[in-house]
Backbone as JSON Lines, residues from 0, in Angstrom:
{"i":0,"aa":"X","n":[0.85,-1.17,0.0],"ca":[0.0,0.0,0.0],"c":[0.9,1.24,0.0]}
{"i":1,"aa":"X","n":[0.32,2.17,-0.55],"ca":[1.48,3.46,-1.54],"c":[1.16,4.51,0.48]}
{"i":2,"aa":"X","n":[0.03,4.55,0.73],"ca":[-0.16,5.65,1.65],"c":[-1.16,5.07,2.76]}
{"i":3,"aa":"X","n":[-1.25,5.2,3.68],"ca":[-2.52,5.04,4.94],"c":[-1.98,6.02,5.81]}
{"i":4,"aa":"X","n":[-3.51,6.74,6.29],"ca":[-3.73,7.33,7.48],"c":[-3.81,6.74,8.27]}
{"i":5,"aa":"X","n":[-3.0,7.27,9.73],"ca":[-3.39,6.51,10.67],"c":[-4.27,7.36,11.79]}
{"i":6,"aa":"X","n":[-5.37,7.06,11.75],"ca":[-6.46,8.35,12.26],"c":[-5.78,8.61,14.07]}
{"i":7,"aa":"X","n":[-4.89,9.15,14.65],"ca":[-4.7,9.13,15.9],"c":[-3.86,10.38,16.24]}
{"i":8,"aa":"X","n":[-3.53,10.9,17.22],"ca":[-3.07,12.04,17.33],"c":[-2.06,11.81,18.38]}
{"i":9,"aa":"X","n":[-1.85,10.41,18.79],"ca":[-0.79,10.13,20.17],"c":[0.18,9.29,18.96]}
{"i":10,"aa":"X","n":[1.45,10.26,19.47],"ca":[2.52,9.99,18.39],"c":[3.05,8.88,18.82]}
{"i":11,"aa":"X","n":[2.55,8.36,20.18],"ca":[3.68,7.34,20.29],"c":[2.68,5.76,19.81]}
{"i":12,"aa":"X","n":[1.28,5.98,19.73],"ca":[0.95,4.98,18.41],"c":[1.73,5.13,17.06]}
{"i":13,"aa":"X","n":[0.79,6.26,16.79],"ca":[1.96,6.46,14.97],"c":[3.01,5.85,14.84]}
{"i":14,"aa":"X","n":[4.32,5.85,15.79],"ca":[5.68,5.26,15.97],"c":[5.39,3.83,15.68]}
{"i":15,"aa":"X","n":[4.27,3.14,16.57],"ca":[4.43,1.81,16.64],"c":[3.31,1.45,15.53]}
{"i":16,"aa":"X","n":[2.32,1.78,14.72],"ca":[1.98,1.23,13.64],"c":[2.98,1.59,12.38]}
{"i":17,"aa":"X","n":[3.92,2.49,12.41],"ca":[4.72,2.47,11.28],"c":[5.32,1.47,11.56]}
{"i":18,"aa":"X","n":[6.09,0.89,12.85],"ca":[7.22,-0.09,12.76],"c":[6.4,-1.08,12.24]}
{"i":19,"aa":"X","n":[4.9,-1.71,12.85],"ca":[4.29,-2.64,12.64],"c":[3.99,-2.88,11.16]}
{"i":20,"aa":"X","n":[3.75,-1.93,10.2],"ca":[3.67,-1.44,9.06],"c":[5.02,-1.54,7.79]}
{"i":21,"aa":"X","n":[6.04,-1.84,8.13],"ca":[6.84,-1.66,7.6],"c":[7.29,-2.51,6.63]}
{"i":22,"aa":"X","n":[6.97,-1.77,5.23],"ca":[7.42,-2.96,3.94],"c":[6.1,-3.52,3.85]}
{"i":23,"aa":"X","n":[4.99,-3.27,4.44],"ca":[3.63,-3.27,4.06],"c":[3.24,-1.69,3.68]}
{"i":24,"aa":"X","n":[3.57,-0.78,4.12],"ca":[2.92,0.69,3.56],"c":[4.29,1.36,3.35]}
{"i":25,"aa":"X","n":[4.09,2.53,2.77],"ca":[5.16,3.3,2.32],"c":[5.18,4.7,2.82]}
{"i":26,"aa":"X","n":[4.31,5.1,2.95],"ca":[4.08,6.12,4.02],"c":[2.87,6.34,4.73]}
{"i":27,"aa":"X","n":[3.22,6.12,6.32],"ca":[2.42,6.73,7.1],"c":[1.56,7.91,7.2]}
{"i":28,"aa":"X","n":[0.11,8.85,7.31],"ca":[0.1,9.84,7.09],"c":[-0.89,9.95,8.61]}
{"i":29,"aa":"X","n":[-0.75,11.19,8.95],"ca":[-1.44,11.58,10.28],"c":[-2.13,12.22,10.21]}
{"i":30,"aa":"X","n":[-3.12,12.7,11.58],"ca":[-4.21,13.75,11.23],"c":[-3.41,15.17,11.05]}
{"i":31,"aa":"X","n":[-2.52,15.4,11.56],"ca":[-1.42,16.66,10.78],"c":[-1.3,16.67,9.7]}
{"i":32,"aa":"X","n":[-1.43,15.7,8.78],"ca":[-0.97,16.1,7.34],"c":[-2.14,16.48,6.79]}
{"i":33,"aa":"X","n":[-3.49,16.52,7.49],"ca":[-4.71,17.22,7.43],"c":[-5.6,18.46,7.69]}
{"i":34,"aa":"X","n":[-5.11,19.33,8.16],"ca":[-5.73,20.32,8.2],"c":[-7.37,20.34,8.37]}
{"i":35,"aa":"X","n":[-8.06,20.75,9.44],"ca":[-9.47,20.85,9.32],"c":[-10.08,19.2,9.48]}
{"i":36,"aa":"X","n":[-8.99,18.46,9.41],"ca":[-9.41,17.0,9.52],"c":[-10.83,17.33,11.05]}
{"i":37,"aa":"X","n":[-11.62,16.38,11.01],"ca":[-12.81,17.04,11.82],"c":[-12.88,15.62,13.05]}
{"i":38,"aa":"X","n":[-12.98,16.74,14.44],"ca":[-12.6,15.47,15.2],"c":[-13.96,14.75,15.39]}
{"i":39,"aa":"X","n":[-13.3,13.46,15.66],"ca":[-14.92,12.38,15.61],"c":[-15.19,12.5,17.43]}
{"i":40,"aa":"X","n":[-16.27,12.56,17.25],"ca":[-16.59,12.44,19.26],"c":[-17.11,10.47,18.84]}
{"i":41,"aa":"X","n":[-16.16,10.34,20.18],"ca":[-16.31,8.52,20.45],"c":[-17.48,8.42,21.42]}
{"i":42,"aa":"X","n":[-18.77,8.49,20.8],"ca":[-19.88,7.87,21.37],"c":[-21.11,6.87,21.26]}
{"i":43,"aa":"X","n":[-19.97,5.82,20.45],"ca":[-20.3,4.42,20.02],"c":[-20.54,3.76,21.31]}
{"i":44,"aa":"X","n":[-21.19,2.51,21.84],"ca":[-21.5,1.91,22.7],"c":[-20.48,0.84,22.53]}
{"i":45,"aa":"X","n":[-19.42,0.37,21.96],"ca":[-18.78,-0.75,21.2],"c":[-17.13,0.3,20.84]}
{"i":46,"aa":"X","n":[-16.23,-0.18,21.21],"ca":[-14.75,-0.56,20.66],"c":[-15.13,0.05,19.06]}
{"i":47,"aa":"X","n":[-15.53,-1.54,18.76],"ca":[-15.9,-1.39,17.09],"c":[-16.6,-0.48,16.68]}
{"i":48,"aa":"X","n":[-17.46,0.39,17.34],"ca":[-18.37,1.3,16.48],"c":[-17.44,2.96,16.55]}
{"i":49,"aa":"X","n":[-16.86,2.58,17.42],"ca":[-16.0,4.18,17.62],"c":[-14.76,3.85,16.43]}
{"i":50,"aa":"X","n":[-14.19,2.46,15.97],"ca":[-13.36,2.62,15.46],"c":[-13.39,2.7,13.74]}
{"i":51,"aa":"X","n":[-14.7,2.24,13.84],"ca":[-15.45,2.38,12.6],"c":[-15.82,4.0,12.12]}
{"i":52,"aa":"X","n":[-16.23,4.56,13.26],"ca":[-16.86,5.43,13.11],"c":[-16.01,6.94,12.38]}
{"i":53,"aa":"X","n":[-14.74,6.51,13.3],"ca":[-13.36,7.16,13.15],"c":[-12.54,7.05,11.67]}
{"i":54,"aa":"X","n":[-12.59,5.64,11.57],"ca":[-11.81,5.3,10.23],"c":[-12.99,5.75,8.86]}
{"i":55,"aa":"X","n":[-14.11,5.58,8.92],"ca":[-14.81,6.36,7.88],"c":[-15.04,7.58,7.72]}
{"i":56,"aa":"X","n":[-14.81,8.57,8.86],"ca":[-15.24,10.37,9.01],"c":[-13.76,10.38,8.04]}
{"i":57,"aa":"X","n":[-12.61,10.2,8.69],"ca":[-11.36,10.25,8.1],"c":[-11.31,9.65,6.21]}
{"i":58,"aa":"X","n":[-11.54,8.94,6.19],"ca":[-11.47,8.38,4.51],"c":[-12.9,9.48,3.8]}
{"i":59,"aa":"X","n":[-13.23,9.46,4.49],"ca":[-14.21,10.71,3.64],"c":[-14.0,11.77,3.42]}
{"i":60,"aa":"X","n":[-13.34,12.71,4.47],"ca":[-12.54,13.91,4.62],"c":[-11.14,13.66,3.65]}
{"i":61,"aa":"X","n":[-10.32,12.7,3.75],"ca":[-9.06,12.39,2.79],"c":[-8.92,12.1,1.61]}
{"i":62,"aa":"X","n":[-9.53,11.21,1.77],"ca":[-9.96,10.71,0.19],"c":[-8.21,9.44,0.47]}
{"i":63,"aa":"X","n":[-8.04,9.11,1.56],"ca":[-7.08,8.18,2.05],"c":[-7.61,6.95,2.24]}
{"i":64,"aa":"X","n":[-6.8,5.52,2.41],"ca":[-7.13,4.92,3.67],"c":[-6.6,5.04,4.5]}
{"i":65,"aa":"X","n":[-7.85,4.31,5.55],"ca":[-7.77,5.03,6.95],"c":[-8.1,4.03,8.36]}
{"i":66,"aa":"X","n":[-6.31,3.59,8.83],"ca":[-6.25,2.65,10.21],"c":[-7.09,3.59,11.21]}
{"i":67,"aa":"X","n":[-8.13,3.22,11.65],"ca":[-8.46,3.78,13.22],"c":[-8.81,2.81,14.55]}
{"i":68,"aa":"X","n":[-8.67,3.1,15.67],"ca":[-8.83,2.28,16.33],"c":[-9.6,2.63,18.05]}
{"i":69,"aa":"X","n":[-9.75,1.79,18.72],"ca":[-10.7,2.18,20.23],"c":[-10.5,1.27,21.19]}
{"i":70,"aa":"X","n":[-9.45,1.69,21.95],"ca":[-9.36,0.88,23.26],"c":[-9.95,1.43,24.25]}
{"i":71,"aa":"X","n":[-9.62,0.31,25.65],"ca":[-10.22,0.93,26.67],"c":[-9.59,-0.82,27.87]}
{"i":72,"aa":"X","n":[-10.35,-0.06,29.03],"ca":[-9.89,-1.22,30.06],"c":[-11.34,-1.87,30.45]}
{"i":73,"aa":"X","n":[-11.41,-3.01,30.4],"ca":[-12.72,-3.72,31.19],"c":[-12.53,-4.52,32.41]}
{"i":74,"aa":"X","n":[-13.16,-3.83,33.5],"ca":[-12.88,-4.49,34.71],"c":[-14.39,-5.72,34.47]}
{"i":75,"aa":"X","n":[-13.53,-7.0,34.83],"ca":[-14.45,-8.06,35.45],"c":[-15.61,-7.59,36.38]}
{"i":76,"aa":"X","n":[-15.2,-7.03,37.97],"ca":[-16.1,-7.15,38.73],"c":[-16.53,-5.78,38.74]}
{"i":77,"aa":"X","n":[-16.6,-4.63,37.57],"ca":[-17.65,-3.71,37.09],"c":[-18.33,-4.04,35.68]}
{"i":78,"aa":"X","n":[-18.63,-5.15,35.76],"ca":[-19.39,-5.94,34.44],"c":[-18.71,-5.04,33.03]}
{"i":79,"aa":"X","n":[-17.96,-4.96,33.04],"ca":[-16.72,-4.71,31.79],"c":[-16.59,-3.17,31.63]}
{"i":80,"aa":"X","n":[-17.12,-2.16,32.67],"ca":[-16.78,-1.3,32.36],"c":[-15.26,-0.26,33.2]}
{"i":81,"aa":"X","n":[-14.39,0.46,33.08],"ca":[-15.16,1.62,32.22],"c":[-14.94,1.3,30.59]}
{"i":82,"aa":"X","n":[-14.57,0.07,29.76],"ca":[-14.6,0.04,28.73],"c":[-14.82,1.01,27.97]}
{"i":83,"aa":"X","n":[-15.93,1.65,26.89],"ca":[-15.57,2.38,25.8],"c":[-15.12,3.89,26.99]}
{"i":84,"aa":"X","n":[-15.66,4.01,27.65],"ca":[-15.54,5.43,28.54],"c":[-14.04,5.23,29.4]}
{"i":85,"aa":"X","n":[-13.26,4.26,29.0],"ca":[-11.61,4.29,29.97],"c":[-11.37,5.99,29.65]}
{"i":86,"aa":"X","n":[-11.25,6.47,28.94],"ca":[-10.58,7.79,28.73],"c":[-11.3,8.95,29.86]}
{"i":87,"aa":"X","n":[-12.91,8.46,29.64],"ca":[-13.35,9.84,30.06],"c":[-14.15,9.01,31.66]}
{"i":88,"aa":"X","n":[-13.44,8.48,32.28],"ca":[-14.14,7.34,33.22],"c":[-14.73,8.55,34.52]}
{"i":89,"aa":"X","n":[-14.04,9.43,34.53],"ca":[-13.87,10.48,35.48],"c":[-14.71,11.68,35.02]}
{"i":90,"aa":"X","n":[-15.03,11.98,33.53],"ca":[-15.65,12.91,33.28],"c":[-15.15,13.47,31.74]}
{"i":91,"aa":"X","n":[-15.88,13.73,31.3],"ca":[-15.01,14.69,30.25],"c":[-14.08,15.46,30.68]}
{"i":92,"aa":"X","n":[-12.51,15.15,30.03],"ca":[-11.53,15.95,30.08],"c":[-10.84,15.07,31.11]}
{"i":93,"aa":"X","n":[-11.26,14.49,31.97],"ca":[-10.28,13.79,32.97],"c":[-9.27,13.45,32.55]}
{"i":94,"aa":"X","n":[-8.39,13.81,33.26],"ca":[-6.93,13.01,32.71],"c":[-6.61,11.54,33.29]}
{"i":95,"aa":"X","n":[-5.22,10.77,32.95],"ca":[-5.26,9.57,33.36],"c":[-5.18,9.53,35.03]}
{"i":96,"aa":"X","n":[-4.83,10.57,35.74],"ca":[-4.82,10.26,37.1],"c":[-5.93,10.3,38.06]}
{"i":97,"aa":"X","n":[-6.98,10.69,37.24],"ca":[-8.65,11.15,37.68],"c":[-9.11,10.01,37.21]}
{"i":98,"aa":"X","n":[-9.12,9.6,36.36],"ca":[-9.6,8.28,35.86],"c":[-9.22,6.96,36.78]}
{"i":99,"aa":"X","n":[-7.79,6.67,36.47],"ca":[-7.12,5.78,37.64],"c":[-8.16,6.04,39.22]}
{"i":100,"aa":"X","n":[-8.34,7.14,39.53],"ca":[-9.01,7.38,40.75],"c":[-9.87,7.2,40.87]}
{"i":101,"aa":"X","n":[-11.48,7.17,40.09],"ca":[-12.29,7.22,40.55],"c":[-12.21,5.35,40.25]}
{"i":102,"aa":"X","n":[-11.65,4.24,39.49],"ca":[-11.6,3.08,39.26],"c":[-11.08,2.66,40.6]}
{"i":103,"aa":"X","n":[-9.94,3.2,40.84],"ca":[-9.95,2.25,42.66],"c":[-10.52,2.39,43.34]}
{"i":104,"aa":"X","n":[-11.15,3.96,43.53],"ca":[-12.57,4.07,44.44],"c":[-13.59,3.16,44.13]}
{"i":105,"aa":"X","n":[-13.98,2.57,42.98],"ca":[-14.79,2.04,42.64],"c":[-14.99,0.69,43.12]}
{"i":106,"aa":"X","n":[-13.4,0.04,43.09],"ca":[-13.01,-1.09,43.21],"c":[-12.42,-1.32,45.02]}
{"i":107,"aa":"X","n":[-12.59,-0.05,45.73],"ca":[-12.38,-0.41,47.29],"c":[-13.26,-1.57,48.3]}
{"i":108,"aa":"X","n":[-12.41,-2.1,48.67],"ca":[-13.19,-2.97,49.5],"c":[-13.03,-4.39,48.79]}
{"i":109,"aa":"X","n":[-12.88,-4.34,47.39],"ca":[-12.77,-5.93,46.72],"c":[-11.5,-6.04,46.92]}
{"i":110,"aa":"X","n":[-11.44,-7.54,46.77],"ca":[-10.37,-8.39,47.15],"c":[-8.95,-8.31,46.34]}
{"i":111,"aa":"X","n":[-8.24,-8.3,45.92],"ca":[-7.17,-8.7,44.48],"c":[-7.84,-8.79,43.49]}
{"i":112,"aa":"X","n":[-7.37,-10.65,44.31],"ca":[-7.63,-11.39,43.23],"c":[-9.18,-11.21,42.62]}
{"i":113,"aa":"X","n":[-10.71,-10.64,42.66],"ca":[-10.78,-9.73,42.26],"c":[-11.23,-8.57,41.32]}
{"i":114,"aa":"X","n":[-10.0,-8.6,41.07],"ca":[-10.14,-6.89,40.64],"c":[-9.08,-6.95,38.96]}
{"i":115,"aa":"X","n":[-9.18,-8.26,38.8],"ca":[-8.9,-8.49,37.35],"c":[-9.45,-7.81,36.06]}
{"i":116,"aa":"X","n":[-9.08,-7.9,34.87],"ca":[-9.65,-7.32,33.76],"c":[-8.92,-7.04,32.41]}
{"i":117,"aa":"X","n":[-9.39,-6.94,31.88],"ca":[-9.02,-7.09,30.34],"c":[-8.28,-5.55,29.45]}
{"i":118,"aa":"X","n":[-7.28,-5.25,28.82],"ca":[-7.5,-3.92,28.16],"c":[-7.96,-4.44,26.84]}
{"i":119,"aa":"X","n":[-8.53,-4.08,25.61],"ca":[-9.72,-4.81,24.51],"c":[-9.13,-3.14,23.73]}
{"i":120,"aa":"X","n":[-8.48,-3.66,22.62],"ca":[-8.2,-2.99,21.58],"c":[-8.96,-3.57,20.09]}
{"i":121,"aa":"X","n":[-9.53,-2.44,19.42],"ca":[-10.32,-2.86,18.09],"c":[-9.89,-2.08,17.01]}
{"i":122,"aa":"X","n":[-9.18,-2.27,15.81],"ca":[-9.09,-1.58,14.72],"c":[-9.8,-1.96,13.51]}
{"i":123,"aa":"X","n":[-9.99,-0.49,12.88],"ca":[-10.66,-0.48,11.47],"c":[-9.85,-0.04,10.69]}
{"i":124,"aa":"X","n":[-10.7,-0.84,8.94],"ca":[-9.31,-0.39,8.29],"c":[-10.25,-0.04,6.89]}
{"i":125,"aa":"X","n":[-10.41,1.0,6.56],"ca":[-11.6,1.55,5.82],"c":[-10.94,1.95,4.14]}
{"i":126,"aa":"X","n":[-11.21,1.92,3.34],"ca":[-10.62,2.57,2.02],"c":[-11.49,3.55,1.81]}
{"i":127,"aa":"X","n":[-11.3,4.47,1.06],"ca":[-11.92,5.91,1.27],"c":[-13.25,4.96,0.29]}
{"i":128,"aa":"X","n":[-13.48,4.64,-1.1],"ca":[-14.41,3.99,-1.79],"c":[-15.1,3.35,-1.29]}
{"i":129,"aa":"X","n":[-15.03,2.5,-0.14],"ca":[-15.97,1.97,0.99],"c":[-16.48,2.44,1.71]}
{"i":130,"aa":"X","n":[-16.26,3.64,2.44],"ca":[-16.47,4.98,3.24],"c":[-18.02,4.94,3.22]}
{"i":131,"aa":"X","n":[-18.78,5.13,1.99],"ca":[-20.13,5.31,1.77],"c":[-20.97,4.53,2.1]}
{"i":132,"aa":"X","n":[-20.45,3.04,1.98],"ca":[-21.52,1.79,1.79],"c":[-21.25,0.94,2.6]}
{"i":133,"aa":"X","n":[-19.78,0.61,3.5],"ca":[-19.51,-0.27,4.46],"c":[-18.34,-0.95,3.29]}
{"i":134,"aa":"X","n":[-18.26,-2.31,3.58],"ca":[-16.96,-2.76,3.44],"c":[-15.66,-2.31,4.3]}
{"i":135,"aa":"X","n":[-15.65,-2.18,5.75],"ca":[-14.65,-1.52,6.7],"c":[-14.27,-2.79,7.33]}
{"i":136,"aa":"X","n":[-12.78,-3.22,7.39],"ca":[-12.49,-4.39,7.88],"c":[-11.79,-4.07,9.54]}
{"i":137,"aa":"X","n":[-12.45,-4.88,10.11],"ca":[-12.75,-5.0,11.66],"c":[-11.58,-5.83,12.04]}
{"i":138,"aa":"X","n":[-10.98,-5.57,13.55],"ca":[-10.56,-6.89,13.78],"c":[-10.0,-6.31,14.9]}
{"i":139,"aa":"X","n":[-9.64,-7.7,16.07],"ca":[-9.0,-6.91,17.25],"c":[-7.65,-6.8,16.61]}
{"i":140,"aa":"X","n":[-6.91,-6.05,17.21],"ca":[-5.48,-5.58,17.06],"c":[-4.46,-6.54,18.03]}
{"i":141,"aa":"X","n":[-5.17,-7.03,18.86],"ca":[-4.05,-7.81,20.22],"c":[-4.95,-8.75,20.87]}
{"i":142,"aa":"X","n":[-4.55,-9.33,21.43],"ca":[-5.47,-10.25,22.43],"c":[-5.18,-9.18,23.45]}
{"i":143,"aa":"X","n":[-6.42,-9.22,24.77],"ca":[-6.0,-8.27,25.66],"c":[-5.37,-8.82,26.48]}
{"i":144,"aa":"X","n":[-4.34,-8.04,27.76],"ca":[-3.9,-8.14,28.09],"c":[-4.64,-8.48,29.84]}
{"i":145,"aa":"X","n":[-3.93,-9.53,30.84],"ca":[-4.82,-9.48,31.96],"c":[-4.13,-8.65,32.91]}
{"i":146,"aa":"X","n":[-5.45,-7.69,33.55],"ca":[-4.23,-7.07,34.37],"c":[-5.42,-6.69,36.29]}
{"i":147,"aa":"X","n":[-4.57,-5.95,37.14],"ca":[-4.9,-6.11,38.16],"c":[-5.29,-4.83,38.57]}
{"i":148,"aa":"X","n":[-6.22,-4.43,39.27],"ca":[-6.62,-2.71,38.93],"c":[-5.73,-2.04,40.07]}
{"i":149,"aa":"X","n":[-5.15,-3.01,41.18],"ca":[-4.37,-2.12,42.11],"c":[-3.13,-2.48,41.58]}
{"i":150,"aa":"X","n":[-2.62,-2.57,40.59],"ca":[-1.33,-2.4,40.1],"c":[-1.26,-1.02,39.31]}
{"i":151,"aa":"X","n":[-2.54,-0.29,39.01],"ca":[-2.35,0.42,38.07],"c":[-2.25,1.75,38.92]}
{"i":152,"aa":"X","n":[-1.22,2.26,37.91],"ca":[-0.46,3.96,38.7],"c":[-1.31,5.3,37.74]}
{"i":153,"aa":"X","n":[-1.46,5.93,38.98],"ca":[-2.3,7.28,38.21],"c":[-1.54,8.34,37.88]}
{"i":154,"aa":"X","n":[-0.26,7.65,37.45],"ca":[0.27,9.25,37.16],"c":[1.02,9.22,35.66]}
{"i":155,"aa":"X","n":[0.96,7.58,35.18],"ca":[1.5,7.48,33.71],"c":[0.47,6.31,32.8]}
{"i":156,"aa":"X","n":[0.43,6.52,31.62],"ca":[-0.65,5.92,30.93],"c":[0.18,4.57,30.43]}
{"i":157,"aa":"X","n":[1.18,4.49,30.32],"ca":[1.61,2.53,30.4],"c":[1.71,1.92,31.67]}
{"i":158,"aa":"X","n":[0.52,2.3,32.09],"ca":[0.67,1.38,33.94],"c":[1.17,0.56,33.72]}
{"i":159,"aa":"X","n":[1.36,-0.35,34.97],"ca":[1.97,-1.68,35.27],"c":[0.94,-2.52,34.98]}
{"i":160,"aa":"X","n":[1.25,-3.83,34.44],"ca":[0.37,-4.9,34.22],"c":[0.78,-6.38,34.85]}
{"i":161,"aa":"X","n":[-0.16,-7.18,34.82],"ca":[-0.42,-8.21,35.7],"c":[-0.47,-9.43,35.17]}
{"i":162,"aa":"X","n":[0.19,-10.02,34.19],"ca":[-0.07,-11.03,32.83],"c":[1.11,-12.36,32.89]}
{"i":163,"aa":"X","n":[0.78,-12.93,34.03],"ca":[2.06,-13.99,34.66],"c":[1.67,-15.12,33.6]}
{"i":164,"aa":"X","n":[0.34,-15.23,32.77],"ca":[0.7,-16.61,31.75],"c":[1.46,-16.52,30.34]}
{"i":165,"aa":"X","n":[2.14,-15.25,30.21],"ca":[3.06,-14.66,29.0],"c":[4.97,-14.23,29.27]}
{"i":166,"aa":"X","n":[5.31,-15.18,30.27],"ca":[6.58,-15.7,30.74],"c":[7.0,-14.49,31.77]}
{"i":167,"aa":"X","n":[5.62,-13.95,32.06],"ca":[5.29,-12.73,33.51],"c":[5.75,-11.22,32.97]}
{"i":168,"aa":"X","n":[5.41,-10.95,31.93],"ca":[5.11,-9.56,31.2],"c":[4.15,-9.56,30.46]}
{"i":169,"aa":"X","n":[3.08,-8.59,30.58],"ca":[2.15,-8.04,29.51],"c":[2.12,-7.46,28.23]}
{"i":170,"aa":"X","n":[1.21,-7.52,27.26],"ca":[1.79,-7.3,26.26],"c":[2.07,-5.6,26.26]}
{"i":171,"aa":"X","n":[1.49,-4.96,26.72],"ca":[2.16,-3.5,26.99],"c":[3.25,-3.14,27.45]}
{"i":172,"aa":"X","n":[3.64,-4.1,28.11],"ca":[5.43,-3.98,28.53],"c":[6.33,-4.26,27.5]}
{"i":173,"aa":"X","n":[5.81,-5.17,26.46],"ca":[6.74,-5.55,25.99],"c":[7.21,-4.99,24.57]}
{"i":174,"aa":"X","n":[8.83,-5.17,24.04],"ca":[8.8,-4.19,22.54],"c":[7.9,-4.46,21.34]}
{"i":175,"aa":"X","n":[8.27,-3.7,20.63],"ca":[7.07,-3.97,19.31],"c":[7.21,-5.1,19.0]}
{"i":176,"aa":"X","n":[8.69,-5.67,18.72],"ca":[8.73,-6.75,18.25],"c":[8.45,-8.31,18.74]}
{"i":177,"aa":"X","n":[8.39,-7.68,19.8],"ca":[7.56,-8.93,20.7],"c":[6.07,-9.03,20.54]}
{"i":178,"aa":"X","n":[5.74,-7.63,20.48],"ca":[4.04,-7.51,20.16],"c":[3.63,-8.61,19.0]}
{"i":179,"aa":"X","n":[4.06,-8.15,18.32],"ca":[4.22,-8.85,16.83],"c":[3.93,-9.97,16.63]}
{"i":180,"aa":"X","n":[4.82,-10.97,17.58],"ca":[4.55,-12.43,17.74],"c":[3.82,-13.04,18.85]}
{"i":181,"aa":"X","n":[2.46,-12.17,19.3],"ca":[1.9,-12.73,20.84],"c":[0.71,-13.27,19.66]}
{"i":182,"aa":"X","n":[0.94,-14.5,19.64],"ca":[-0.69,-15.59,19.46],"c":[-0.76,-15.44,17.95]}
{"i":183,"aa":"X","n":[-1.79,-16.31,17.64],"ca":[-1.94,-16.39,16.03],"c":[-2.37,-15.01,15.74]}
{"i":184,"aa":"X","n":[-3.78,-14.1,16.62],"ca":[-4.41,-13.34,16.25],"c":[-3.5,-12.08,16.39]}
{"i":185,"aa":"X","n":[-1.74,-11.61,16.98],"ca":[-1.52,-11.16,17.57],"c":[-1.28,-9.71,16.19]}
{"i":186,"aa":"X","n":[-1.03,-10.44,14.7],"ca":[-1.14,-8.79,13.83],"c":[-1.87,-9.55,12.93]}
{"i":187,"aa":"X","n":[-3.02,-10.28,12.9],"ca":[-4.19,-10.52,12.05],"c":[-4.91,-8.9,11.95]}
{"i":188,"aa":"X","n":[-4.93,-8.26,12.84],"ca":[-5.8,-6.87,12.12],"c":[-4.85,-6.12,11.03]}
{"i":189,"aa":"X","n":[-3.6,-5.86,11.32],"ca":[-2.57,-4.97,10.19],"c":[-2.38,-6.15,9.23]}
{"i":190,"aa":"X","n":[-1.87,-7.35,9.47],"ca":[-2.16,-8.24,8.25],"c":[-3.25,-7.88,7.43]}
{"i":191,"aa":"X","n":[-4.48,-7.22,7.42],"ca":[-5.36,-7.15,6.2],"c":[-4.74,-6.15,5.68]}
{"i":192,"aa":"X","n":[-3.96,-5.63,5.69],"ca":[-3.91,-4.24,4.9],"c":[-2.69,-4.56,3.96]}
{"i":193,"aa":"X","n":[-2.74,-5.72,3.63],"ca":[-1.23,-6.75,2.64],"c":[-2.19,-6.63,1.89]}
{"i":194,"aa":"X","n":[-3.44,-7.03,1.54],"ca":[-3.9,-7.23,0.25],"c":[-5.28,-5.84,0.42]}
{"i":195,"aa":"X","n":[-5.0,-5.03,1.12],"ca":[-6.23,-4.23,1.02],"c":[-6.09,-3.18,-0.31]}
C-alpha cells in the first residue's frame, strides 16, 4: 500500500503502527498532514463502532485509507466497564490520574484477586471507496492483556500490568517486536492491509 492514514493524534501509536507497518505501507500519514481533519466524538457503545466510526469520518474527509482504532480497560467485577468510557471514566476531560481514581474508588473494599480485567483494543481499516456503503475491515489488534486494577499507577498511561501466563510480562510492557509475535491473532488486524 502506496499511503494510509493513521487516524490518531498520540505519536507514540503512529511510531508503533509504522514499525508494525513496515514494507507493508510506504508512508504513514497523520491527522497533521490534514488540516481541518474534523474530530470524531467517540460515542459508540462498542470498541468497534468508535473505530469504525473514526476510520470512515477520516477516509471521507481524505480521500485516504484510513487505520483507526478504540481501546479501553474492562474491569471483570464492574461488568466490563469503564470500557468504551476508559478515557473519560472520570468525566469529560479527565486526565489519566482522575480516571485511575475514581476506578480504585470504585473497586475499594474488593479483594485482588478480584479486581482483574481485560484492556480490549479494536481496529478499522476503511478505504476511502468503501467509506459510503460499508466494506470496513474489523478486527481486534491484540489479544487483551490481563491485568490487576491495584497495580495500576495514576500518574502514567503505560501502567503496570499483571499477565504472569506470558513468561510474567504483559503485552504493553513488551517491545514492538515482541508484540508482533503474541498468538496467532496477535497482527491478524494490520495483516489485512497486505492485500487491502
Amino acid at each position: 500500500m502506496k499511503e494510509l492514514l493513521v487516524a490518531s493524534g498520540n505519536k507514540g501509536k503512529l511510531r508503533e503502527f509504522g514499525e508494525l507497518l513496515q514494507g507493508v505501507v510506504e508512508t504513514i500519514l497523520s491527522p497533521a498532514d490534514f488540516p481541518g481533519l474534523p474530530e470524531v466524538e467517540e460515542d459508540g457503545e462498542t470498541f468497534e463502532a468508535n473505530a469504525i466510526k473514526k476510520a470512515r469520518s477520516a477516509a471521507l474527509f481524505t480521500g485516504r485509507p484510513v487505520l483507526a482504532d478504540d481501546s479501553g480497560l474492562c474491569v471483570d467485577h464492574l461488568d466490563g466497564r469503564p470500557g468504551v468510557y476508559s478515557a473519560r471514566f472520570a468525566g469529560e476531560g479527565a486526565g489519566d490520574a482522575a480516571n485511575n481514581a475514581r476506578l480504585l474508588r470504585e473497586l475499594a473494599g474488593v479483594p485482588r484477586e478480584n479486581r482483574g480485567g481485560e484492556f480490549h483494543c479494536v481496529i478499522a481499516l476503511c478505504h476511502p471507496g468503501a467509506a459510503r456503503g460499508g466494506g470496513i475491515r474489523v478486527r481486534p489488534a491484540l489479544p487483551g492483556p490481563r491485568v490487576r486494577a491495584d497495580l495500576l499507577r495514576a500518574t502514567q498511561r503505560d501502567q503496570e500490568r499483571h499477565q504472569p501466563s506470558r513468561q510474567g510480562h504483559a503485552a504493553a510492557e513488551r517491545g514492538i517486536g515482541e508484540r508482533q509475535g503474541l498468538g496467532d491473532r496477535g497482527n491478524q488486524g494490520l495483516g489485512a492491509s497486505k492485500n487491502y
